[in-house]
TIVEX-684793 format. One record per residue (C-alpha): y negated, z negated, x negated. Coordinates in pm, whole numbers, plus 50000, padded with zeros to 5 digits. Layout:
BEGIN
> Y,Z,X
> Y,Z,X $
...
This chain:
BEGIN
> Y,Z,X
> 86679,82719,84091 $
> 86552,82438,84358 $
> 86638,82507,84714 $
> 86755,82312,85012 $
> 87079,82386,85130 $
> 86950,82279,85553 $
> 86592,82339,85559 $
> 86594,82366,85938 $
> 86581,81967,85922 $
> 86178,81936,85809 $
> 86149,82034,86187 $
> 86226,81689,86281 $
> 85970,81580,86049 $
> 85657,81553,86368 $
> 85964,81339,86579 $
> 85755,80991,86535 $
> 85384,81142,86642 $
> 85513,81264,86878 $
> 85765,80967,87004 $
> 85444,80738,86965 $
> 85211,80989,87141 $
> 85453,80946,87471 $
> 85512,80595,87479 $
> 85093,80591,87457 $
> 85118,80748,87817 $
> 85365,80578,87945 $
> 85280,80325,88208 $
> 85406,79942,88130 $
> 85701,79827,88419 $
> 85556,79478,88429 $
> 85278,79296,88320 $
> 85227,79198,87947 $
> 85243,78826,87862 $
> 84851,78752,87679 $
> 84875,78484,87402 $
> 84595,78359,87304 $
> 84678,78310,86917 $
> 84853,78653,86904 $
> 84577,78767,86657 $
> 84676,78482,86379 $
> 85017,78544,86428 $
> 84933,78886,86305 $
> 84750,78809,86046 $
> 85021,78564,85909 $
> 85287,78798,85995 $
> 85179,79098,85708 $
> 84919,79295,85954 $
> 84862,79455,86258 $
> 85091,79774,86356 $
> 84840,80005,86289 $
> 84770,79876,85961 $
> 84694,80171,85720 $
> 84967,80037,85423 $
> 85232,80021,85711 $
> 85174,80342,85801 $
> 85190,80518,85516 $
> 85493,80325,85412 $
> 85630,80448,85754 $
> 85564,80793,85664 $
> 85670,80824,85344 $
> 86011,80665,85454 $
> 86075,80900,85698 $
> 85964,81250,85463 $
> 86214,81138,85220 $
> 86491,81055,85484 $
> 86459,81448,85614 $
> 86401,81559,85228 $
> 86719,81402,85182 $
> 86908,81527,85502 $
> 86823,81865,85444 $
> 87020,81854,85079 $
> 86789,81935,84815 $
> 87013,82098,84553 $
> 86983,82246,84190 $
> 87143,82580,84055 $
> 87174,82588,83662 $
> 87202,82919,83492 $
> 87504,83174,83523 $
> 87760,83057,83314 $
> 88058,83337,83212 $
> 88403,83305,83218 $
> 88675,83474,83128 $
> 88919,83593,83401 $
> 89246,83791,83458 $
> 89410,83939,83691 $
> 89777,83841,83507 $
> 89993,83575,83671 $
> 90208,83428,83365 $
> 90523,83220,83413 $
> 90649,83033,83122 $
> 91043,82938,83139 $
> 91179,82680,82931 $
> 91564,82619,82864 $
> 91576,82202,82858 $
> 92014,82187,82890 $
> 92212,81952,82614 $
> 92217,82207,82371 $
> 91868,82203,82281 $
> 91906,81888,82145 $
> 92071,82048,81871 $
> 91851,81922,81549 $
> 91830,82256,81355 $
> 91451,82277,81349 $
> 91206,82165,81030 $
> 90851,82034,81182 $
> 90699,81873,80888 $
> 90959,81901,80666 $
> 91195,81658,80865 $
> 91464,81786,81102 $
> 91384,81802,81443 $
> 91556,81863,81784 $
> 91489,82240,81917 $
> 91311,82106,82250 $
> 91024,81933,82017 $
> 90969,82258,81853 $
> 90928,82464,82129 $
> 90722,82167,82278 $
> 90489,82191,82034 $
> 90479,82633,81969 $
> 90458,82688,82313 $
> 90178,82399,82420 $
> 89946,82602,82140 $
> 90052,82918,82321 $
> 89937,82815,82690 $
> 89612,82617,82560 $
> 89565,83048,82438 $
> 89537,83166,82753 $
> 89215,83156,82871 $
> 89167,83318,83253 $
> 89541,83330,83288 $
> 89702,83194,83545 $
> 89997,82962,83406 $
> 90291,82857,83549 $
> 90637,82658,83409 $
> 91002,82676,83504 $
> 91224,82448,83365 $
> 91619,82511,83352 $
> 91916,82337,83276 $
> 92229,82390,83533 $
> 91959,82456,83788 $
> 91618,82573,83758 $
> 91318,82391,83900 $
> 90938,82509,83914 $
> 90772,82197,83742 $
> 90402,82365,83739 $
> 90299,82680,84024 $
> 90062,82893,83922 $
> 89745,82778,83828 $
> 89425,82775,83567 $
> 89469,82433,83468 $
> 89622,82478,83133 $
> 89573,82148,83031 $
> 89829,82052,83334 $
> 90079,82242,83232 $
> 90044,82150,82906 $
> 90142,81790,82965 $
> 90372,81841,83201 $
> 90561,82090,82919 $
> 90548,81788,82694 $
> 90702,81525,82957 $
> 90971,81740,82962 $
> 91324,81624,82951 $
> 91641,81688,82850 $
> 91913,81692,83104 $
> 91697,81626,83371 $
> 91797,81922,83471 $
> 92166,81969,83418 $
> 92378,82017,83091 $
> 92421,82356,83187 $
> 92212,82696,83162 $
> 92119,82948,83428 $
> 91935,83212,83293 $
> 91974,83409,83579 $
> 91845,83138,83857 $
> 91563,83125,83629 $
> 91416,83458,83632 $
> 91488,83473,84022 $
> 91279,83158,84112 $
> 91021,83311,83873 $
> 91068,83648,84059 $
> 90975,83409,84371 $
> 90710,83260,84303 $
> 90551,83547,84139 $
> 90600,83775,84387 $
> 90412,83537,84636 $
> 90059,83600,84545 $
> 89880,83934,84485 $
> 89820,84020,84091 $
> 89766,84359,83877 $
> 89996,84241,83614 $
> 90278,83981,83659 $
> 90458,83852,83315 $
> 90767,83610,83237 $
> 90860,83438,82929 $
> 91207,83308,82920 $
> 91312,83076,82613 $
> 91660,82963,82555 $
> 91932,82890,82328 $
> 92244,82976,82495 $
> 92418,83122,82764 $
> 92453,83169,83153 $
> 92685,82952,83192 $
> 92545,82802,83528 $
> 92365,82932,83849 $
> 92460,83149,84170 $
> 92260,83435,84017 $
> 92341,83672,83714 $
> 92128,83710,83490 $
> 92157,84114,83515 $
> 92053,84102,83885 $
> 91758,83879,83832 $
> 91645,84129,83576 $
> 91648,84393,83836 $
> 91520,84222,84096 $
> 91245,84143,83845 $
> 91182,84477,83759 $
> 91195,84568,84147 $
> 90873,84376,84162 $
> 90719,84514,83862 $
> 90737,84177,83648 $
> 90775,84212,83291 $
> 91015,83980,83113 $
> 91013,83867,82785 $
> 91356,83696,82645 $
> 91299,83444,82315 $
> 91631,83330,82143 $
> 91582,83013,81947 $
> 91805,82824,81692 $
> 91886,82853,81339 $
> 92170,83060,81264 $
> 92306,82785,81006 $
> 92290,82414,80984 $
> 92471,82128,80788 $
> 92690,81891,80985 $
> 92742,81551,80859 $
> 93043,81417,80759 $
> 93185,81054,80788 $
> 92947,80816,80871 $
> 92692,81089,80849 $
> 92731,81083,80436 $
> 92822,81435,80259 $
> 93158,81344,80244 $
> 93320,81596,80539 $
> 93023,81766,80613 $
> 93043,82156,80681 $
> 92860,82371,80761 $
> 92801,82536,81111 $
> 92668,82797,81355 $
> 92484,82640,81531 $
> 92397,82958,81719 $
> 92707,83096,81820 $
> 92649,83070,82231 $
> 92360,83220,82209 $
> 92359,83561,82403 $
> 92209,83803,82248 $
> 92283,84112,82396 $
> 92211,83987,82738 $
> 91876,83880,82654 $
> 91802,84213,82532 $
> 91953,84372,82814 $
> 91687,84151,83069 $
> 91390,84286,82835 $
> 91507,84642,82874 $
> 91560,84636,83263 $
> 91198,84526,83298 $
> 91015,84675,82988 $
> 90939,84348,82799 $
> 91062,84310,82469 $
> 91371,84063,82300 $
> 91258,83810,82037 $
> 91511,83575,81828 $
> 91318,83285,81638 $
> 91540,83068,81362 $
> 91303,82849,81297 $
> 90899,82728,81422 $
> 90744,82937,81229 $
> 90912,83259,81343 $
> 90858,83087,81697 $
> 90485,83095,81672 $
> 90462,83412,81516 $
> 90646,83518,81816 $
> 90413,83379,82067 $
> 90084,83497,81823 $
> 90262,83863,81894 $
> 90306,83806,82258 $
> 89942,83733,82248 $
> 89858,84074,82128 $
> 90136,84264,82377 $
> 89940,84069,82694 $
> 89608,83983,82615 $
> 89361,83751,82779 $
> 89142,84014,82984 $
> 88752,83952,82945 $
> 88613,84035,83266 $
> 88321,83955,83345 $
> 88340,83708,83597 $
> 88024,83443,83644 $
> 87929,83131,83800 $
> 87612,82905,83874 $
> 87671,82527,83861 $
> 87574,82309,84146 $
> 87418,81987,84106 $
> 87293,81767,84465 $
> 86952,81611,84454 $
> 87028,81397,84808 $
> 87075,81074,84633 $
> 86683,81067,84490 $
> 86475,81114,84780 $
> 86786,80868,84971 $
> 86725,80603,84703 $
> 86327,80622,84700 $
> 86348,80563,85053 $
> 86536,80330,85066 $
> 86322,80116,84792 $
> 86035,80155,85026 $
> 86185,80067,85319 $
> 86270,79729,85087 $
> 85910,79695,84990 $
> 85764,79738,85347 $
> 86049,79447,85496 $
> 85952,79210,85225 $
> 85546,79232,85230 $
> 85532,79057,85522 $
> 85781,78784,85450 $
> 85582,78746,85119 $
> 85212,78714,85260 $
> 85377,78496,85484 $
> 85503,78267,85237 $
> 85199,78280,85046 $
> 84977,78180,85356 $
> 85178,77859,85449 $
> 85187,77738,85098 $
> 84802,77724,85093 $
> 84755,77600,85414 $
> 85016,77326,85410 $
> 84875,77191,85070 $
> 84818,76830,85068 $
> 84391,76736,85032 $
> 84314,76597,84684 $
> 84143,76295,84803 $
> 84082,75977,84573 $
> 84139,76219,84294 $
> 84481,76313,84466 $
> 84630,75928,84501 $
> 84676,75807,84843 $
> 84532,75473,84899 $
């Protein structure tokens, strides 16, 4: 749909007639200067001022100046989107021990971090008409993305991710309260927290029992995900087979308190060994919350300004320059030399 957006404007359009109609009437201050070869000067110069071609020139320059002040503008068709009313915090554990190389991603050991990396980028490219957000933990917990619908954001940012940057440590519980902040903060019908780790509270001023009831205070649903392989091999000297043992790499991990968090605020506990069990976790938490399809539309906007702007402005070119051509053209044919003597000078 065509419309302008300031259509008050085309009242200015009868400004000139009527500027020109009043300086008609008004009475000269002093006497006009006659010269008596004004009239070839006007014919060399391009034309008299009330030369039909400069008017209409005139004319047309000024319509498509006010066509372009009042903002001519172009609706396209409703396009739908999907939309929810769920604001969805993602927390991710980034302390030493997820270094720990117990994962398989292509067949080849890899660190837990890159797994998770990877299992829960597909997850948030999911959610469609979410809003997303991501915590990041170590011995403190930072928000590295607020809430928002750019999933492709916190995508990347989830992927820049670091180990250590923040702290060796791992509070769980200074986690859920800063997501219990910034949830809280903004209005929503359903408010959800995923919490990934591999260990332990072993850092942080709060508990990870309180922040569970603080988040259930404020109706947020948590959802606790235990990752790491319950065995691995550990090299021996040199990293040959000679020494090696094998170990749990697991053994911090606690359990029972991430299954008491779920509890307190009705989510649900989840332990993955390995990727696979990881994204089969996040494929389930896709069914527990999923992406609401409401029906929620909008018409995109394109401006029109620039075309009348840029027609005018290519007239206004075209009337400047006629006169300087017809001009240029008249003095080359009147200062052209006489062929006399069949054009040798004597």
């Amino acid at each position: 749909m065509f419309e302008f957006a300031w259509p008050w404007v085309f009242l200015l359009a009868p400004l000139p007639l009527l500027a020109r109609l009043l300086l008609a009437q008004a009475k000269p201050l002093s006497s006009a200067l006659k010269v008596p070869f004004y009239s070839e000067l006007s014919q060399r110069g391009g034309g008299e001022q009330n030369n039909p071609i400069n008017l209409l020139l005139l004319t047309l320059i000024w319509l498509l100046l006010i066509c372009a002040a009042a903002r001519p503008r172009w609706y396209g068709e409703p396009i739908s989107q999907a939309s929810s009313a769920r604001d969805l915090l993602v927390a991710v554990d980034i302390s030493g021990s997820m270094e720990t190389p117990d994962m398989l991603l292509g067949g080849r050991p890899a660190m837990r971090i890159n797994a998770v990396k990877q299992v829960v980028g597909d997850f948030v490219e999911r959610r469609q008409g979410d809003r997303l957000g991501l915590v990041l933990f170590g011995t403190r917990a930072y928000l590295q993305a607020p809430l928002t619908y750019d999933r492709e954001t916190v995508g990347t940012l989830l992927r820049e991710a670091q180990i250590g940057f923040a702290g060796q440590g791992t509070a769980i519980g200074d986690a859920i309260g800063l997501s219990v902040k910034r949830l809280t903060q903004r209005p929503a019908e359903q408010r959800v927290l995923i919490l990934l780790t591999d260990g332990a509270n072993t850092a942080g001023e709060v508990s990870p029992l309180k922040a569970a009831e603080l988040a259930q205070q404020a109706g947020i649903t948590v959802y606790t995900i235990g990752v790491g392989a319950e065995e691995m091999v550990q090299p021996g000297l040199l990293g040959s087979r000679y020494g090696s043992r094998r170990i749990n790499p697991s053994r911090d991990l606690d359990s029972k308190t991430l299954q008491a968090i779920a509890d307190t605020t009705g989510g649900r506990y989840f332990r993955a060994h390995n990727p696979q069990e990881l994204a089969e976790i996040y494929s389930e938490l896709d069914e527990l919350e999923p992406v609401e399809q409401e029906a929620e539309s909008y018409r995109p906007l394109k401006s029109l300004f620039v075309w009348p702007l840029g027609l005018a402005l290519l007239l206004a070119a075209v009337w400047a320059l006629t006169p300087l051509c017809i001009n240029f053209r008249y003095h080359s044919t009147t200062n052209k030399p006489s062929a006399t003597n069949g054009g040798r000078a004597q």
